[in-house]
N, CA, C and O of each residue as an XYZ file, in Angstrom:
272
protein
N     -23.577    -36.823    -64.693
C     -22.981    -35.608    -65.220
C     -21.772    -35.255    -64.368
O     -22.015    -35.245    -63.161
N     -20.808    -35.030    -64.641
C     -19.288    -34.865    -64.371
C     -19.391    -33.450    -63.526
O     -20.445    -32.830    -63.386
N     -18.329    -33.114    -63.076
C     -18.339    -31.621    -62.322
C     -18.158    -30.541    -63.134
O     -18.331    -29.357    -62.846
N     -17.536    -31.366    -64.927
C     -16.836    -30.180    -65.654
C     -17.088    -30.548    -66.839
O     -16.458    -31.405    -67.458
N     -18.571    -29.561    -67.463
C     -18.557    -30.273    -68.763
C     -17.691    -29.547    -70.293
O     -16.644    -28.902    -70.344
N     -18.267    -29.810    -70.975
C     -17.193    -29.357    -72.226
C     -17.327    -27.554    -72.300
O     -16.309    -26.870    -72.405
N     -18.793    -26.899    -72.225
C     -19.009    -25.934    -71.516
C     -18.539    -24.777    -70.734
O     -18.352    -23.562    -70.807
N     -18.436    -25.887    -69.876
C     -17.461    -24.937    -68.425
C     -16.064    -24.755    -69.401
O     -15.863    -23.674    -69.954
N     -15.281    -25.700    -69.538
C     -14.327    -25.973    -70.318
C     -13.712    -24.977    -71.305
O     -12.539    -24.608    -71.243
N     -14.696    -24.528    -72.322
C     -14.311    -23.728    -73.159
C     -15.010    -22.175    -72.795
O     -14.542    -21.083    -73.116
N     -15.799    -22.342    -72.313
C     -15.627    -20.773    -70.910
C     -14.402    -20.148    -70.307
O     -14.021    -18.985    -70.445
N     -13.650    -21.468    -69.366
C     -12.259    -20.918    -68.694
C     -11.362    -21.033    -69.489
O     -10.380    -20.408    -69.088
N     -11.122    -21.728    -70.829
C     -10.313    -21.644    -71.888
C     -10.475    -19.984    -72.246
O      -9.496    -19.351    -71.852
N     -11.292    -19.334    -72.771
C     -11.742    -18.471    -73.393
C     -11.286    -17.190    -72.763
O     -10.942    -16.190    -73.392
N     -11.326    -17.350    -71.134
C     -11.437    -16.236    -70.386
C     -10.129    -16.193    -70.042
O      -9.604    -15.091    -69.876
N      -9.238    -17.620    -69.844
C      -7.780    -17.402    -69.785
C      -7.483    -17.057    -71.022
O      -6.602    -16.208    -70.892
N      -7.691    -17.206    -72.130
C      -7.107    -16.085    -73.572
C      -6.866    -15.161    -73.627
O      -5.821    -14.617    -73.982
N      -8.369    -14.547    -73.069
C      -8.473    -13.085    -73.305
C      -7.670    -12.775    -72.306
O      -6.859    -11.921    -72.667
N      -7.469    -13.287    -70.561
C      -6.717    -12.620    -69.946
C      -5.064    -12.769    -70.143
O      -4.309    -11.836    -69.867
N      -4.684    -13.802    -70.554
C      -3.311    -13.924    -70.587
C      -2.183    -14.319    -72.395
O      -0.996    -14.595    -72.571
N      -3.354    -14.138    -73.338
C      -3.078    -14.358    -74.594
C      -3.036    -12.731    -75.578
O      -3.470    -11.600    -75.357
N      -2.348    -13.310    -76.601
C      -2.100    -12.136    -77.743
C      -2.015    -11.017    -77.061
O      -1.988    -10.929    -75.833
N      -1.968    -10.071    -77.901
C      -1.649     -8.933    -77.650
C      -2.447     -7.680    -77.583
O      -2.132     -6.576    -78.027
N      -3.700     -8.082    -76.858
C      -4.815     -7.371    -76.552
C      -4.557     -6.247    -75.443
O      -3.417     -5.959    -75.079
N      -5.401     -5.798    -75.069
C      -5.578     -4.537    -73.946
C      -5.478     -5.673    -72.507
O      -4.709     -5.471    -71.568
N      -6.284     -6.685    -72.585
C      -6.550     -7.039    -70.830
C      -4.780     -7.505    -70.667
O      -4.279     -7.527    -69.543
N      -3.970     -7.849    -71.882
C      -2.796     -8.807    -71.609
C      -1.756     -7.494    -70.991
O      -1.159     -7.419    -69.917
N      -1.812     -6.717    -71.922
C      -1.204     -5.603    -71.843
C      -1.491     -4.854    -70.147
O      -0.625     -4.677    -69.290
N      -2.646     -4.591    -70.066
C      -2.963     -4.682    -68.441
C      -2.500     -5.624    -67.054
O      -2.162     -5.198    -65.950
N      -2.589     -6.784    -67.434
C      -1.862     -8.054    -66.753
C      -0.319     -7.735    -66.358
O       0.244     -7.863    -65.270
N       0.267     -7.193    -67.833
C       1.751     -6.716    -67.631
C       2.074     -5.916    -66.576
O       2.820     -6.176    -65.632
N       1.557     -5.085    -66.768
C       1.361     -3.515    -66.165
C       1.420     -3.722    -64.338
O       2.056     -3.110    -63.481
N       0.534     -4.765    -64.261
C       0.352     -5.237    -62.956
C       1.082     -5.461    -62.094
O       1.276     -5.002    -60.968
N       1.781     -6.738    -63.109
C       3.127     -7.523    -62.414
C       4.308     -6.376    -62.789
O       5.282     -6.575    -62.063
N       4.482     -5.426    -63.550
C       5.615     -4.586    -63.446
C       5.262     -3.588    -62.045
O       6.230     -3.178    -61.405
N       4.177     -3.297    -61.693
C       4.233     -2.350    -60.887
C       3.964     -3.390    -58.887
O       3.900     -2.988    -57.726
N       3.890     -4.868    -59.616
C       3.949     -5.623    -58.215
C       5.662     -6.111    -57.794
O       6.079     -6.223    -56.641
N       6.264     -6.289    -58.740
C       7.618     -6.159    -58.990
C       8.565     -4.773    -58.878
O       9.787     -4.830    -58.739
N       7.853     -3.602    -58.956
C       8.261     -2.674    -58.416
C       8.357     -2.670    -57.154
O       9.394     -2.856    -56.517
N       7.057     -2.413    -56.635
C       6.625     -2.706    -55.309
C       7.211     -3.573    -53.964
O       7.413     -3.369    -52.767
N       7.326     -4.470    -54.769
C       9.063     -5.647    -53.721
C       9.943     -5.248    -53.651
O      10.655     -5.385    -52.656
N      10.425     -4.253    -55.203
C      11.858     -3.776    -54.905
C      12.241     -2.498    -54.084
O      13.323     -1.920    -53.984
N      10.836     -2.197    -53.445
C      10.929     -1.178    -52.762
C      10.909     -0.936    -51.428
O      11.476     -0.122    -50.699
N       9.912     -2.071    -51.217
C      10.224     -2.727    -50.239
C      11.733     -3.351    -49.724
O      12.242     -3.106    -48.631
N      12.196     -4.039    -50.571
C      13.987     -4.401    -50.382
C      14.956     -3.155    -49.977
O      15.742     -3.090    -49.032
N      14.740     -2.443    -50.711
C      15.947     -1.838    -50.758
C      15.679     -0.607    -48.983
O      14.632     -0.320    -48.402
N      17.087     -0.220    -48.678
C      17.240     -0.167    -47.306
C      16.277      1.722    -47.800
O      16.215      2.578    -48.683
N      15.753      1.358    -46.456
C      14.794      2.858    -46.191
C      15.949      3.881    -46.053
O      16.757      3.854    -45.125
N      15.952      4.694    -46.958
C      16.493      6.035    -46.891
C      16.189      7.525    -45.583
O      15.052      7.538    -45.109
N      16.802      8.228    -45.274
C      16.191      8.917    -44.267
C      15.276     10.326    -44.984
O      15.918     11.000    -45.789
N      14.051     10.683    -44.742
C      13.175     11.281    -45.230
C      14.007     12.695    -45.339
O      14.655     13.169    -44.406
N      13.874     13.288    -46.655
C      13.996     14.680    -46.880
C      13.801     16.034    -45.639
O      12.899     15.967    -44.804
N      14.693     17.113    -45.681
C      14.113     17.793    -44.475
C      12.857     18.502    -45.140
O      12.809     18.515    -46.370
N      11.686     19.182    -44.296
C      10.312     19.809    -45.238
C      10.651     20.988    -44.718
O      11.127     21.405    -43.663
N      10.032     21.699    -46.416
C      10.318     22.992    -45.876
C       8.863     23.725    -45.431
O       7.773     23.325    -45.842
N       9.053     24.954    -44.452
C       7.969     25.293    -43.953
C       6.669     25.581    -45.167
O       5.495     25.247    -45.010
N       7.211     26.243    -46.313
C       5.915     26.725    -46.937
C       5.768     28.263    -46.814
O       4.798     28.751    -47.394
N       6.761     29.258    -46.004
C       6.016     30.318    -45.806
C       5.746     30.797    -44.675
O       6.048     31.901    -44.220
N       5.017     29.739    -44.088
C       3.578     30.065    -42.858
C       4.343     30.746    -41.802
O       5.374     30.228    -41.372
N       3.987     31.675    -41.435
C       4.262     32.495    -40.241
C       4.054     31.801    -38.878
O       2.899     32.058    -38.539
N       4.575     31.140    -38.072
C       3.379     30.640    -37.091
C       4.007     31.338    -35.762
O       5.069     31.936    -35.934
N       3.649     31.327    -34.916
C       3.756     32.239    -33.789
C       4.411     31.102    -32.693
O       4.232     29.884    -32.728
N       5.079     31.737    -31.887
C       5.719     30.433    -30.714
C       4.617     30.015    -30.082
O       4.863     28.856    -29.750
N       3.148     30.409    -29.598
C       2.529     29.208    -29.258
C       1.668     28.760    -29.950
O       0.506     28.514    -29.628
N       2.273     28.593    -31.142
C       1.247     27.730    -32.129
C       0.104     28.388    -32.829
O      -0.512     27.801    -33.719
N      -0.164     29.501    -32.471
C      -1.246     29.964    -33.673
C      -0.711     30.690    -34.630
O       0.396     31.176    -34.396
N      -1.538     31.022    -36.323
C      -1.152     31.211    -37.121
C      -1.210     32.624    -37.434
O      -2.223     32.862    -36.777
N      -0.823     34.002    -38.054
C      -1.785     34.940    -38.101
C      -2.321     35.187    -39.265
O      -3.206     36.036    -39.369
């Protein structure tokens, strides 16, 4: 008996369909993936910007640090 019978075969046929064929939900998901892993690089690339100044919020705080 072989390592891979006809079986196995049309199992990983089946399961690569559903994941990477027609125009189902899992394919549509797959997309989604690689658009947001492809985002993700380009964000990485591009040169780090310097962070926004924050604004306080309000908070009263006192010069040694407590709040009232």
């Amino acid at each position: 008996m072989g390592a891979l019978s006809i079986w196995h075969v049309l199992i990983m046929a089946t399961v690569a369909l559903l994941l990477f064929g027609g125009r189902g939900k899992v394919s549509d998901l797959m997309g989604d993936v690689a658009k947001g892993i492809r985002s993700f690089r380009t964000g990485l690339n591009d040169p780090e910007q310097p962070p926004a100044p924050r604004h306080n919020g309000g908070s009263k705080a006192l010069a040694d640090g407590t709040d009232r």
